[in-house]
N, C-alpha and C positions, 0 to 999 in steps of 0.2 A: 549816658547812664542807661541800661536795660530797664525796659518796663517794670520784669519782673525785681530786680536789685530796688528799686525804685520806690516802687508798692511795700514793701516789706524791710526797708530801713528802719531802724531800730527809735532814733532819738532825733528829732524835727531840726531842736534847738529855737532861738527867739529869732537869729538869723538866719533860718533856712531862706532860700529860694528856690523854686521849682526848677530842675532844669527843661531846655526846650528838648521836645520829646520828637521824633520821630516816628508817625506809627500810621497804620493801613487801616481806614474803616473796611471792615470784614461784610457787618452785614447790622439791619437796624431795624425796629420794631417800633410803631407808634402806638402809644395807648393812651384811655382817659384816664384823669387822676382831678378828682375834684379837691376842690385846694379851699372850699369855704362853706359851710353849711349855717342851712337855718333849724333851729330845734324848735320841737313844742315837747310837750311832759311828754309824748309816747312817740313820736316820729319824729326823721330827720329829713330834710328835704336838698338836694345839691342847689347851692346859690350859684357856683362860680365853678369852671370846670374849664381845665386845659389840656390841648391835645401835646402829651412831652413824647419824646421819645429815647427809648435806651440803644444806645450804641455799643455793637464791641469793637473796640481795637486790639492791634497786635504791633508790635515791633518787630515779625518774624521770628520771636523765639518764644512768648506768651500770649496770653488773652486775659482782656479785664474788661469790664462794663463801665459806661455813664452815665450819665441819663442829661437829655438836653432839654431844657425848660421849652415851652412854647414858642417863646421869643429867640432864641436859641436853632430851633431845631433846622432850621432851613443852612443852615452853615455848614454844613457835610455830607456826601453823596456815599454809597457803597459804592466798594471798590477801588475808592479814591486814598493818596495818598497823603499827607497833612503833617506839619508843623506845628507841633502843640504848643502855645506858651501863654502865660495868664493865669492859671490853672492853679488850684491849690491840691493839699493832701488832707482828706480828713478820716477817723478814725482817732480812739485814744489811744490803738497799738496795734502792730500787723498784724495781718495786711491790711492796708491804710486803699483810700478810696478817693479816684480822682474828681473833685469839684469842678465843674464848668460856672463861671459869673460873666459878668458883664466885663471883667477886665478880659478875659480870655481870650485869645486869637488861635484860627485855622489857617495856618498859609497851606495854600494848594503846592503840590511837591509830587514829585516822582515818584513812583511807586513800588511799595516793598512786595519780596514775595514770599508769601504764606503758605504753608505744605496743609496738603486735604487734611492731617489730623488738626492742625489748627482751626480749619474750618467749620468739620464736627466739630471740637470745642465751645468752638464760638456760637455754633447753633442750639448747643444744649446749656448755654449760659439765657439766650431769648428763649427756649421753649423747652426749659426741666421736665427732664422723664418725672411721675407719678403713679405710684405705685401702686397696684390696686387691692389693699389691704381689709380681710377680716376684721375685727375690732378686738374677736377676743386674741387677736395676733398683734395689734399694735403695741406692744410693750418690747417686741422684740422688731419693728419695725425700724432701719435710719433711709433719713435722705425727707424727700417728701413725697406724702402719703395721698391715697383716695379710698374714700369709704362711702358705704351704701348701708343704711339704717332709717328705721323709724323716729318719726319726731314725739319722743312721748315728755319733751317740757322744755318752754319755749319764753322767754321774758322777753321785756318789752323793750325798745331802743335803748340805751343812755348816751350822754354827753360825756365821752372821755377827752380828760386835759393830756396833752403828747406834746411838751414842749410849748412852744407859741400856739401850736394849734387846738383845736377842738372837733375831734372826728366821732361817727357815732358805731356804738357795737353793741352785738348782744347777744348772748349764750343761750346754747339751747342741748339738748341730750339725746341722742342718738342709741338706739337700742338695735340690733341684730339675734337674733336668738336670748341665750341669757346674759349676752355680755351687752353692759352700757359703755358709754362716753358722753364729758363733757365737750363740748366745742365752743369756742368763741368766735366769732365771727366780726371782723373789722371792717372800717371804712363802707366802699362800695357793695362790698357783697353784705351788710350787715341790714342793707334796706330791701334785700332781696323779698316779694313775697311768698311767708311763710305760714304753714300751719302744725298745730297737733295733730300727730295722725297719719302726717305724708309721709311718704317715702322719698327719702333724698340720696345724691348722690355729692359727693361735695370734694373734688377734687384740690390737690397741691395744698394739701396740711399739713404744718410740723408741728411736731411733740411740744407739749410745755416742758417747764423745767421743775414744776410739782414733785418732793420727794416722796408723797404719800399715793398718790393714783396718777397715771396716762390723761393728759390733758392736752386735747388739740387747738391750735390756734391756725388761721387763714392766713394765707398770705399776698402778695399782689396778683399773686396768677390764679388764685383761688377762683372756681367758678364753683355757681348752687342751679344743681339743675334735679329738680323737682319729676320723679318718677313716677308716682301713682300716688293720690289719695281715694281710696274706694267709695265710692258712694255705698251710703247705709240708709236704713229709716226709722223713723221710730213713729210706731202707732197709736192715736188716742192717749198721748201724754200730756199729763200735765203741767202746766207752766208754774213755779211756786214763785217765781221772781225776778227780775230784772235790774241791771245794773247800766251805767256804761262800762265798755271796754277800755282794757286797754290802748288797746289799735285805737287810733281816729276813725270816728264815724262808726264804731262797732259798737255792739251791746251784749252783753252775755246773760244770758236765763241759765237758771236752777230748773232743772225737771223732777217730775214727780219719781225718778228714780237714784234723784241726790246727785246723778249727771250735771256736769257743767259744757253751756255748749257758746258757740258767737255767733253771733249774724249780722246784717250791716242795719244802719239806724233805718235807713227808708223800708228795710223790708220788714222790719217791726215796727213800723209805725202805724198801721192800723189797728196794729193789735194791741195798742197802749190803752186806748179807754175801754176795750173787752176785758183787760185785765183788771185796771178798777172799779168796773162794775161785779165784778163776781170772778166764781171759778172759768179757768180757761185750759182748754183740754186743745191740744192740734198734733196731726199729722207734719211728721217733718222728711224730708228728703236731706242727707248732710254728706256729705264729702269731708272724709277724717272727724276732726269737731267744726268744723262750721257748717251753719246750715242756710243751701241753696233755695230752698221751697219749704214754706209754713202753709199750713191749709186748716184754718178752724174746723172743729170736729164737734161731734156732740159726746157728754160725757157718755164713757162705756157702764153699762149695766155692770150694780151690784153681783 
């Protein structure tokens, strides 16, 4: 049976069985994929992490992807030809998606051959083009996107339920001129660090499926690469108050101009009983909202 006839049969039944497939590793990619975390109320920390890798194959006339477990991965060579059988179909309707388990077998096999447009194919299945989209233009954007905006709001990790699992994510909004966006950000990229303020750049997003606003979500190939937050300062201000932060190990003060800002707990910590003995007035050095350097000040003249 053809790959593709294969992938996109209609109706499984309670007796299907996989036929043995015949098909060419083209070409294969290893990546991390953390498979178990540990949470506290505001971060997530990776416990357990495997190195899987996605393969594509071809039967000479298609291209479809796997993905091969850790345990798994060392079972097929690029370029080599193979014997698929063990295999399941998963999907609850086409095109369906082929399973590697433990019952699965690779027999090594003579080799198909695959025409160069197969091969593009198969390279832009491991490494999708991204688009490098406006924001106020993502509404008319398909495929997957890359966007460049300011972080003007940013929440704190959560524990999302996905089936068996438990991964962490967290939303933040991207602003470009007058146009915003939602993003949500999963898994690995979700513990990326972030601030209010930065400039980011956030590759291979698709659209949600929101019928009210454009709403982006990350995907596995999603990267977060952090472009500028400016350093600013603020002089002889006032401290009115202190919290902890979100983040671990952060704290956030109230300034005397209703500003909210974070810093980490050691670099406010001397200035914890300045503050409850009286007014506290400091110079601050910050990059976006967090601040790198506090320096006590004396109050400024009426």
């Amino acid at each position: 049976m053809a790959l593709k006839e294969l992938l996109n049969r209609q109706a499984l039944g309670p007796h299907f069985k996989a036929p043995t497939l015949k098909v060419q590793v083209i070409c294969s990619r290893v990546h991390a994929r953390v498979v178990a975390w540990d949470f506290s109320e505001v971060s997530a920390t990776p416990r357990c992490t495997k190195m899987n890798k996605s393969v594509v194959i071809s039967d000479g006339h298609s291209v479809t992807t796997l993905t091969l477990l850790e345990e798994f991965s060392s079972k097929v060579d690029d370029g080599k030809g193979y014997l698929l059988r063990g295999y399941t179909l998963k999907g609850v309707s086409p095109p369906r998606c082929i399973w590697v388990g433990r019952e699965t077998q690779f027999f090594r096999s003579s080799p198909i051959e695959v025409s160069d447009e197969l091969k593009s194919r198969a390279q832009a299945l491991l490494f999708p083009e991204s688009t490098v989209t406006a924001l106020e233009k993502i509404h008319q954007a398909k495929g997957l996107i890359t966007v460049v905006g300011q972080v003007t709001e940013l929440s704190a990790i959560k524990k999302i339920i996905m089936g068996r699992e438990q991964v962490p994510m967290r939303t933040l909004q991207l602003q470009e001129g007058a146009a915003k966006v939602d993003v949500a950000l999963w898994r690995e990229v979700a513990i990326s660090k972030l601030e209010v303020g930065a400039t980011l750049k956030i590759s291979h997003l698709k659209k949600g499926k929101s019928v009210y606003e454009d709403q982006l979500n990350s995907t596995n190939y999603s990267v977060v690469e952090m472009l500028s937050a400016s350093p600013t300062s603020a002089l002889a201000i006032e401290v009115l108050g202190v919290i902890e932060g979100e983040m671990e190990g952060m704290v956030d003060l109230i300034l005397g101009d209703d500003s909210q800002v974070s810093l980490s707990g050691a670099l406010w910590e001397p200035m914890e009983e300045l503050l409850a003995k009286g007014r506290l007035f400091v110079d601050l050095q910050m990059r976006g909202k967090t601040v790198e350097v506090i320096k006590v000040v004396e109050a400024p003249p009426h």
